[in-house]
LOMILO-290994 format. One record per residue: residue number from 1; residue in three letters; z, x, y of N, C-alpha, C in turn. Coordinates in pm, whole numbers, plus 50000, padded with zeros to 5 digits. Each point is the difference from the previous one (the first is absolute). Layout:
N
REC    n  res    nc3    nc1    nc2   cac3   cac1   cac2    cc3    cc1    cc2
REC  NUM  ALA      Z      X      Y      Z      X      Y      Z      X      Y
...
This chain:
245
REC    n  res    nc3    nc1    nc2   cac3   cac1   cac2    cc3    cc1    cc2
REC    1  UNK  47369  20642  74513  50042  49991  50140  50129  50076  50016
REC    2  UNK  49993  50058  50126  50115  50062  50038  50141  49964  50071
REC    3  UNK  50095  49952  49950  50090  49926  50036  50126  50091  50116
REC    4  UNK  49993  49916  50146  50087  50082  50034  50147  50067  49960
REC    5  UNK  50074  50075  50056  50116  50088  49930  50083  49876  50048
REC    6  UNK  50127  49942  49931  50084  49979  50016  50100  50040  50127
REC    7  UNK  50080  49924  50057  50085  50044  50143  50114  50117  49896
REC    8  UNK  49989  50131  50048  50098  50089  49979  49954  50079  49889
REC    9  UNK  49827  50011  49938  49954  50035  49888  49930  50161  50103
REC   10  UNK  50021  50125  49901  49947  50073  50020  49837  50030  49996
REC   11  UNK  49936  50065  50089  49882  49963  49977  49935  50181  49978
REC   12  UNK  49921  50011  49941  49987  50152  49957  49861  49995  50070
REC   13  UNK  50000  50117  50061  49801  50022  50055  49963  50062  49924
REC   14  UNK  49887  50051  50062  49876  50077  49928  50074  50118  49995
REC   15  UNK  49946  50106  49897  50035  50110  49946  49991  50112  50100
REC   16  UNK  50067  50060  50060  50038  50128  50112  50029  49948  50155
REC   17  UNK  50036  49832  50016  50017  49941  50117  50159  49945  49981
REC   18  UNK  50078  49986  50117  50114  49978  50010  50066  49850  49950
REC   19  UNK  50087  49955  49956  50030  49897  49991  50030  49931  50114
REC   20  UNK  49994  49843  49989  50072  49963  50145  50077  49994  50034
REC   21  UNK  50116  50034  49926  50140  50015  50043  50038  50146  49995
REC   22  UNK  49936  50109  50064  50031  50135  49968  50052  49999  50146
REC   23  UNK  50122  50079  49969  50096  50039  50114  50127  49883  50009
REC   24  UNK  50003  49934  49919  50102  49894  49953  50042  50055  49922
REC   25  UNK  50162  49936  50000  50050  50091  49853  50082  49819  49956
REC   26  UNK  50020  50055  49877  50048  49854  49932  50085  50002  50002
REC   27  UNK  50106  49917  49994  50112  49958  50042  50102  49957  49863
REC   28  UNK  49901  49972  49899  50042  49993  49859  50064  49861  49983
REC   29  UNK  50024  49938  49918  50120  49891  49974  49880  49884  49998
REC   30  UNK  50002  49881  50026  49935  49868  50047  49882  50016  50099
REC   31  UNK  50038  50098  50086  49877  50019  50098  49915  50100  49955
REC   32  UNK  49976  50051  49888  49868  50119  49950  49923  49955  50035
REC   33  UNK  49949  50099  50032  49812  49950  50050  49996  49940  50149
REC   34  UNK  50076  49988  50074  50019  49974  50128  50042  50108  50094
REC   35  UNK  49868  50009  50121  50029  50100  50091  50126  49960  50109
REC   36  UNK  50104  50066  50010  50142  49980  50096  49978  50063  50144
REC   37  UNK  50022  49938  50096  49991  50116  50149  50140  50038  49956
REC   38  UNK  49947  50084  50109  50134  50141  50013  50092  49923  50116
REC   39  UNK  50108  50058  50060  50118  49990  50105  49879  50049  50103
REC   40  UNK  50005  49921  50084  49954  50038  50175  50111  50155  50075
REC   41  UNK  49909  50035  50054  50071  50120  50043  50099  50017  50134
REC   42  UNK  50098  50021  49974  50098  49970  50101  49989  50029  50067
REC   43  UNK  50031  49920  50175  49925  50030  50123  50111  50107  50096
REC   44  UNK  49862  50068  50071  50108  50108  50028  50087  49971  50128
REC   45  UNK  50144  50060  49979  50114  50008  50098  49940  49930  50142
REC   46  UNK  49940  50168  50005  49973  49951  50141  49939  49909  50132
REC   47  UNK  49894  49888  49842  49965  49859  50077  50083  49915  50002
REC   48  UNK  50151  50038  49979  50061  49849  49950  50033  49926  50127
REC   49  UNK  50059  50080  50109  50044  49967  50087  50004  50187  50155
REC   50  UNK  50044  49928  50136  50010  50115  50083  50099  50135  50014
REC   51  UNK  50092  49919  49879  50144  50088  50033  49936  50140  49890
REC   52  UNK  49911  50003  49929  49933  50122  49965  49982  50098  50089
REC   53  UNK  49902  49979  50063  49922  50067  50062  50107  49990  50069
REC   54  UNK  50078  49981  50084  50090  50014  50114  50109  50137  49929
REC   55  UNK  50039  49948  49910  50053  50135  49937  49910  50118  49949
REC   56  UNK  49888  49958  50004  49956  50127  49975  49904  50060  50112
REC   57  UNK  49997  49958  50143  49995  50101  50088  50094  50012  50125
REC   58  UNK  50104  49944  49952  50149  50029  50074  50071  50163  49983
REC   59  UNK  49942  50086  49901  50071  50095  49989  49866  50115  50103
REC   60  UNK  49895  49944  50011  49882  50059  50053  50024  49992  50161
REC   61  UNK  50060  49877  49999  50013  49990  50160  50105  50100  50087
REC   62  UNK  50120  49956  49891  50130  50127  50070  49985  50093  49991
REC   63  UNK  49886  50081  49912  49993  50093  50033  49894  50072  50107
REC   64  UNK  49921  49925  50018  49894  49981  50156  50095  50003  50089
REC   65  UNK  50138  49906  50016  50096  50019  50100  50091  50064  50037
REC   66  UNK  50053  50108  49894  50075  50074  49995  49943  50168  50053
REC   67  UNK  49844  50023  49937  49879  50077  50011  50027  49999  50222
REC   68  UNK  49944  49872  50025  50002  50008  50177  50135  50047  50032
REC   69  UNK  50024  49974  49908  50188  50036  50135  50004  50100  49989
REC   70  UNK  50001  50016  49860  50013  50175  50023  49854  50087  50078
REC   71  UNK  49889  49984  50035  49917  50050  50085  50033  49970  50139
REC   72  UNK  50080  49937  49994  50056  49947  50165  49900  49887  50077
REC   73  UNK  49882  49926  49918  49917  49923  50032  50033  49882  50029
REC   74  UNK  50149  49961  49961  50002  49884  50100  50215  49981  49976
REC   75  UNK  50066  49914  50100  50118  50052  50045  50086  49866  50018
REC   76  UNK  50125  50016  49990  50026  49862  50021  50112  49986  50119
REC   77  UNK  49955  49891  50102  50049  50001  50141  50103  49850  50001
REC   78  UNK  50126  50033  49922  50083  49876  50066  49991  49933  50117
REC   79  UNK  49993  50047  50115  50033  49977  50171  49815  49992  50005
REC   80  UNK  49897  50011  49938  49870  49990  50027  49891  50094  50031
REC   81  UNK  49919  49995  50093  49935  50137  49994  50079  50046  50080
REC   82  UNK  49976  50135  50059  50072  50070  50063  49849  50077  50132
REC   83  UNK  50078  50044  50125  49872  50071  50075  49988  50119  49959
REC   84  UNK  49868  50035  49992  49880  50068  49975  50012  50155  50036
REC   85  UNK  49983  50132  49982  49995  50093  50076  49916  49956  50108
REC   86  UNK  50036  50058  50107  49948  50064  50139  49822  50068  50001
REC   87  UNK  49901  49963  50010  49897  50115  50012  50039  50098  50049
REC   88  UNK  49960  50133  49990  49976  50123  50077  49867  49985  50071
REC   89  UNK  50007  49969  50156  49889  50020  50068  50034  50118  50156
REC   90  UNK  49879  50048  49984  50063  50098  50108  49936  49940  50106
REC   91  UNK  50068  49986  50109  49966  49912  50124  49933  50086  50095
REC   92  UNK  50036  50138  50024  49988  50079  50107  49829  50077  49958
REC   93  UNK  50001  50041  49838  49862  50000  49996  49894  49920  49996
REC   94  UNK  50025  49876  49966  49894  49878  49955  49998  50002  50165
REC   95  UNK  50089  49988  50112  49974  49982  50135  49878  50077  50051
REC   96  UNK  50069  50166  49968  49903  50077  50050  49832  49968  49989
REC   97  UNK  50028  49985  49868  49841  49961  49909  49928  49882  50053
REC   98  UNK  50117  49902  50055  49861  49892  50064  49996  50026  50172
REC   99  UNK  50100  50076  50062  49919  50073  50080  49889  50073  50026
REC  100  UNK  49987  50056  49913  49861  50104  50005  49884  49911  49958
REC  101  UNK  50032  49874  49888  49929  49951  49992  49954  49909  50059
REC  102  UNK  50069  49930  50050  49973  49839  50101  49985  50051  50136
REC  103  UNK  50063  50104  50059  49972  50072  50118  50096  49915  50094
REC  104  UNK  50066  49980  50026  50055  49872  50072  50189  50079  49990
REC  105  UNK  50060  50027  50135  50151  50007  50016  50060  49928  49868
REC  106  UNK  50080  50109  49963  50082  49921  49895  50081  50074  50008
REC  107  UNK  50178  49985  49959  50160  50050  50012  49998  49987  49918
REC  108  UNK  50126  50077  49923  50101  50043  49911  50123  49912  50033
REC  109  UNK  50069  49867  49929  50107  49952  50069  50116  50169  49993
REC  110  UNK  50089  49998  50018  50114  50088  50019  50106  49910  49960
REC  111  UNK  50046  49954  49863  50069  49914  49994  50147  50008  49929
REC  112  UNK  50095  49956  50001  50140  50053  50013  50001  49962  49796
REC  113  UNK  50109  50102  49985  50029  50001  49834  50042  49856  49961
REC  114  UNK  49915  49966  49846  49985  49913  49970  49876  49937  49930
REC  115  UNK  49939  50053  50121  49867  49894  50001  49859  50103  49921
REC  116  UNK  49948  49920  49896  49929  50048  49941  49841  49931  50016
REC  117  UNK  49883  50087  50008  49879  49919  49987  49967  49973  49859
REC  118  UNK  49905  49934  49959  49984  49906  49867  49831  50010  49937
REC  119  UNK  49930  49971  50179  49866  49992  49949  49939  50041  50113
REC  120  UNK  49881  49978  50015  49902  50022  50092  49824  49951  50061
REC  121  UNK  49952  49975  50035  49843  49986  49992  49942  49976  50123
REC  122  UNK  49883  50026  49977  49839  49954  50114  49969  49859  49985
REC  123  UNK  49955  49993  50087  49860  49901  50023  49930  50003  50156
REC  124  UNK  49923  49891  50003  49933  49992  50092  49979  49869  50050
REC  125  UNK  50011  49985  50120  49997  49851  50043  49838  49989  50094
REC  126  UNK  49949  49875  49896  49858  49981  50092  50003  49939  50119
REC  127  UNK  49947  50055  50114  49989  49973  50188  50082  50030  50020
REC  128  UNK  50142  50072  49943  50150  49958  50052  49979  50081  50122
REC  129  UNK  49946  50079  50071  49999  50048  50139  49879  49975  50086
REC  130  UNK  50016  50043  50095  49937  49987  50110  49961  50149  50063
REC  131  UNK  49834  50009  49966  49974  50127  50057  49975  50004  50148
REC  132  UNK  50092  50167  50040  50006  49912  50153  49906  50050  50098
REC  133  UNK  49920  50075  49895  49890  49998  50088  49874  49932  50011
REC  134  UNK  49961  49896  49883  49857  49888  49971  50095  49886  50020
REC  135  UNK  50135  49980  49970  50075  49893  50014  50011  49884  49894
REC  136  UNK  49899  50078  49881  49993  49923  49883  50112  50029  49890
REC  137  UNK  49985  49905  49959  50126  50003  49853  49941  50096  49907
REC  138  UNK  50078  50085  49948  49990  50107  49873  50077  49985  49896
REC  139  UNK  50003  50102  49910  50096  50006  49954  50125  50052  49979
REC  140  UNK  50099  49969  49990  50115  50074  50025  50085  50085  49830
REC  141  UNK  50070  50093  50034  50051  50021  49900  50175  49968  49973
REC  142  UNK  50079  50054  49883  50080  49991  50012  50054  50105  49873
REC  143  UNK  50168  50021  50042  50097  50065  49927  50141  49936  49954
REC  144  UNK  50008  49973  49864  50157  49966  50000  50081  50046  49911
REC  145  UNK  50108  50034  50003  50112  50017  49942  50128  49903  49943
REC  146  UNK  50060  50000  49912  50090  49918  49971  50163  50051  49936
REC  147  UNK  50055  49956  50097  50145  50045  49949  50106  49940  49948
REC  148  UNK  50122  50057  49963  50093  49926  49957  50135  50013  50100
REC  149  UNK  50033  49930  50040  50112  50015  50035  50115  50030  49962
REC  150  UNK  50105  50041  50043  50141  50051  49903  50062  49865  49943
REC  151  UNK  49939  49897  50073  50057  49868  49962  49937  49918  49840
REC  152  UNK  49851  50085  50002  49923  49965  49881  49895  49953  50062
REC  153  UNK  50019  49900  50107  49873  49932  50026  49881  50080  50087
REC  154  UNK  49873  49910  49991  49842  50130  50019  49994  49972  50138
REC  155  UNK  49943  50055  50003  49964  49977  50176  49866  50112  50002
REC  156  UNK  49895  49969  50041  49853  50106  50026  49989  50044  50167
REC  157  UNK  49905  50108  50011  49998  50024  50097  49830  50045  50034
REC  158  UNK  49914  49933  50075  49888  49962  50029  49906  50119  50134
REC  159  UNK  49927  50061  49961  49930  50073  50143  49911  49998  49951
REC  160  UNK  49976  49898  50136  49808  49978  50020  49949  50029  50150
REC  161  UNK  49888  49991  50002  49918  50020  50087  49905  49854  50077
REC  162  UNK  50053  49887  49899  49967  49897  50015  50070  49904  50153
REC  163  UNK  49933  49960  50015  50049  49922  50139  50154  49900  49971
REC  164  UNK  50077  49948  50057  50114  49936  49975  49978  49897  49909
REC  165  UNK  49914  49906  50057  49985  49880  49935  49902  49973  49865
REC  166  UNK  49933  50069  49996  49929  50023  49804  50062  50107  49972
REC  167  UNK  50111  50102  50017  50082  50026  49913  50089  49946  49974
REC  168  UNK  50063  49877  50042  50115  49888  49982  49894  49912  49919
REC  169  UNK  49902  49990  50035  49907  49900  49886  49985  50037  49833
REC  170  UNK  49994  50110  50025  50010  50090  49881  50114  49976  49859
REC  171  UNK  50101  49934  50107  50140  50005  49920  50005  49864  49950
REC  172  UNK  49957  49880  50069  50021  49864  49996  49902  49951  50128
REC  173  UNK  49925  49939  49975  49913  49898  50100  50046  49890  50106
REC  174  UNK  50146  49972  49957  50036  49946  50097  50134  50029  50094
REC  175  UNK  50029  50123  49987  50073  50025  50064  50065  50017  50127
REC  176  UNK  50087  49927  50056  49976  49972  50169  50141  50168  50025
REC  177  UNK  49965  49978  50162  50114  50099  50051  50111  49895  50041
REC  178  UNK  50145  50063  49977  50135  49916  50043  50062  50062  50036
REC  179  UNK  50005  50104  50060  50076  50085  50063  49964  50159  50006
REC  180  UNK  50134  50059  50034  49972  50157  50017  50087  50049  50002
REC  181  UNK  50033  50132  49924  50111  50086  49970  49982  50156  50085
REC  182  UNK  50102  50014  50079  50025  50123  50038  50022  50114  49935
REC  183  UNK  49944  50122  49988  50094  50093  49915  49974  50146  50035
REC  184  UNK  50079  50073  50102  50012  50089  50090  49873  50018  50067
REC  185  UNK  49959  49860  50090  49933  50050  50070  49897  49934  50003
REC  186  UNK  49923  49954  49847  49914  49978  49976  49978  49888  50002
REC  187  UNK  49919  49884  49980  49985  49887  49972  49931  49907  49884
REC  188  UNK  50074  49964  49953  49920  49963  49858  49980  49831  50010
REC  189  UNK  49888  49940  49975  49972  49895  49984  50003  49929  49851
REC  190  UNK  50103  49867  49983  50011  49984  49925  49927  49857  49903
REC  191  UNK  49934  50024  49920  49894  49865  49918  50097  49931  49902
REC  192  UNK  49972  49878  49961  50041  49951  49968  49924  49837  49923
REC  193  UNK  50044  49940  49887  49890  49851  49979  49947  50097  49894
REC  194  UNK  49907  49848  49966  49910  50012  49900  50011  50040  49855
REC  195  UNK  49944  49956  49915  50048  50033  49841  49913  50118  49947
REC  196  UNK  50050  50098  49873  49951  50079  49916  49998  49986  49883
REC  197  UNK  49909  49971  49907  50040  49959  49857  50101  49859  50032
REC  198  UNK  49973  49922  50047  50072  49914  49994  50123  49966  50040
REC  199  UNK  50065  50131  50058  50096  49997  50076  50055  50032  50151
REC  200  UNK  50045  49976  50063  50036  50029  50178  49954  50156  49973
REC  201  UNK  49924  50066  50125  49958  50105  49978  50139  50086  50039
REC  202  UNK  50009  50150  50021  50117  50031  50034  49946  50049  50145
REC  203  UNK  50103  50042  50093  49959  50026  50121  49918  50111  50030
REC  204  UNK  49955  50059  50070  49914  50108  50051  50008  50025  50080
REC  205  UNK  50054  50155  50073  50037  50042  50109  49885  50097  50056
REC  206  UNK  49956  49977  50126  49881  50100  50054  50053  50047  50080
REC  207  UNK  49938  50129  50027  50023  50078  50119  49865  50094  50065
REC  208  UNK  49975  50021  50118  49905  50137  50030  50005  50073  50055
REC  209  UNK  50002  50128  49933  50074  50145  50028  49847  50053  50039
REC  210  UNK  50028  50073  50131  49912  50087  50038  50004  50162  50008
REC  211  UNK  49879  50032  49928  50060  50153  50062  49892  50091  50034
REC  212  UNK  49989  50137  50002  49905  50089  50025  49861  50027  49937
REC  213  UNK  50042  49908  49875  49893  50000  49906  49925  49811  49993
REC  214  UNK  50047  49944  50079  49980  49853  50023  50100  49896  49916
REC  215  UNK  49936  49917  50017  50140  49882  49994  49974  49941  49821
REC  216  UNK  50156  49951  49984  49943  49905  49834  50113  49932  50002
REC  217  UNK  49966  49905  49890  50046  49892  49988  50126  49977  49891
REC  218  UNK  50102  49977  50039  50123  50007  49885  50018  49871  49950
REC  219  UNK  50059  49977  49890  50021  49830  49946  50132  50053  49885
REC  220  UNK  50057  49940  50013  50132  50004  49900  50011  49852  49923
REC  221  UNK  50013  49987  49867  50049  49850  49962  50038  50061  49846
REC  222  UNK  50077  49887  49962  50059  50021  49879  50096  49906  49978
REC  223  UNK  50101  50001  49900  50123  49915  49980  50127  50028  50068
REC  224  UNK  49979  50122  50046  50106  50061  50034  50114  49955  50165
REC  225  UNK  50093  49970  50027  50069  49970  50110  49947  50059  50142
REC  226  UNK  50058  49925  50085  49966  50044  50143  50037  50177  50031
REC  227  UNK  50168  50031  49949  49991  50105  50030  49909  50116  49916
REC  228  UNK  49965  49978  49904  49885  50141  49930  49908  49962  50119
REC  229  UNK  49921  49890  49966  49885  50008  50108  50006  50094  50100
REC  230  UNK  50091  50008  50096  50068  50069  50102  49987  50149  49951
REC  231  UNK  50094  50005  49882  50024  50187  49984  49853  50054  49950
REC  232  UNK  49868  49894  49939  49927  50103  49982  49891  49947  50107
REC  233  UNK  49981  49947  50135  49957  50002  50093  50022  50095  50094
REC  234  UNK  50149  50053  50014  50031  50101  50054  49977  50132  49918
REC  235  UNK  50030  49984  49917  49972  50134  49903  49832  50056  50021
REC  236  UNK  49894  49855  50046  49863  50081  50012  49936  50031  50131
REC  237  UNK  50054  49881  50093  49944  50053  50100  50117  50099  50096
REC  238  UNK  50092  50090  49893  50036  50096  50076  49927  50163  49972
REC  239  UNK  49868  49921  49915  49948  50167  49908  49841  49979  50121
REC  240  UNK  49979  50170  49989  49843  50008  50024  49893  49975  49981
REC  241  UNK  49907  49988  49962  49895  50007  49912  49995  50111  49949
REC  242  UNK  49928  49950  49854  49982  50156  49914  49931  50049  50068
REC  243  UNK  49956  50122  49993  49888  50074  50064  49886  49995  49899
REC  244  UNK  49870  50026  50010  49848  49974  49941  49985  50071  50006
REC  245  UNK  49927  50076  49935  49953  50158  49949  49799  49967  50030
């Protein structure tokens, strides 16, 4: 009978097969013949904790930040942001252009140094007139412009073809009339009420200028004070109509 090996007895295999302790090395002394583990492998740095990794992409970051500044990609504003350049819009051609296009009297304000335009655009207001010859509602068009005042604040300037009251609808839905402003001559009706985005709308000044080429509809509103209102009310209905080609 075959008696098992003793605890710590070498055991020899078959002839060209490995022993069972191959890849052990002996340790010599009292423990011969006993396989030893090795030391566990020391864990690396950078799981130990965050202040690793924090140092090691802190030198990656300043230089991402140093990289923008010097491209001029971003700036630093003690006092905060600061205002914006000015658009370049040309007022006198975008005018011309929705003349010819909308067909409808439209002016050039004539307006005193200072005052710069900003923006511009179309649309179209559905029924906003009254055709006066079926007597049915159409559609109306429109032109606007937007300026700046020397003071900063905007103020737009509106020519339509639309009847008084759905081009004041246009601006705010509930806008009532509260008065009326004189301004050489002319008479401007002034709106007032009702919210935009959530806030008191701003006023809206109408007027209707007639001329050789038929009548349209002016509207002024913006942030801007009583007297701009004034200088670019006068500034438009003291111009002609463009002429239409």
């Amino acid at each position: 009978m075959t008696m098992p090996p003793e605890p710590g007895q070498r055991v020899s295999g078959h002839p060209g097969t490995e022993p069972e302790d191959a890849g052990h090395h002996d340790s010599g002394g009292d423990g011969a013949g006993y396989a030893v583990p090795g030391p566990r492998p020391a864990k690396s740095r950078l799981l130990q904790d965050g202040r690793d990794m924090f140092w090691s992409i802190a030198p990656l970051v300043l230089v991402c930040v140093l990289l923008a500044g010097v491209l001029g990609m971003c700036s630093f504003a003690p006092a905060g942001p600061g205002a914006g350049p000015v658009p370049d819009y040309d007022a006198p051609a975008a005018l011309q252009a929705d003349a010819e296009a909308l067909r409808i009297p439209i002016r050039v304000p004539e307006l005193p140094e200072g005052w710069r335009s900003n923006s511009g655009s179309r649309k179209g207001i559905e029924g906003g007139r009254t055709d006066p010859v079926t007597g049915q509602p159409v559609r109306a068009v429109s032109s606007t412009v937007g300026y700046l005042a020397p003071s900063g604040m905007y103020l737009s300037l509106t020519q339509s073809n639309a009847d008084e009251d759905k081009l004041i609808s246009s601006f705010a839905p509930d806008l009532v009339p509260t008065g009326t402003e004189e301004v050489d001559g002319v008479t401007w009706i002034v709106y007032q009420g009702g919210e935009r985005d959530g806030r008191p709308a701003e006023p809206v000044w109408t007027a209707q200028l007639r001329g050789p080429s038929g009548p349209v509809q002016l509207a002024l509103t913006g942030a801007a004070g009583t007297d701009e209102y004034r200088t670019l009310a006068a500034a438009t209905q003291s111009q002609s109509p463009l002429p239409v080609s």
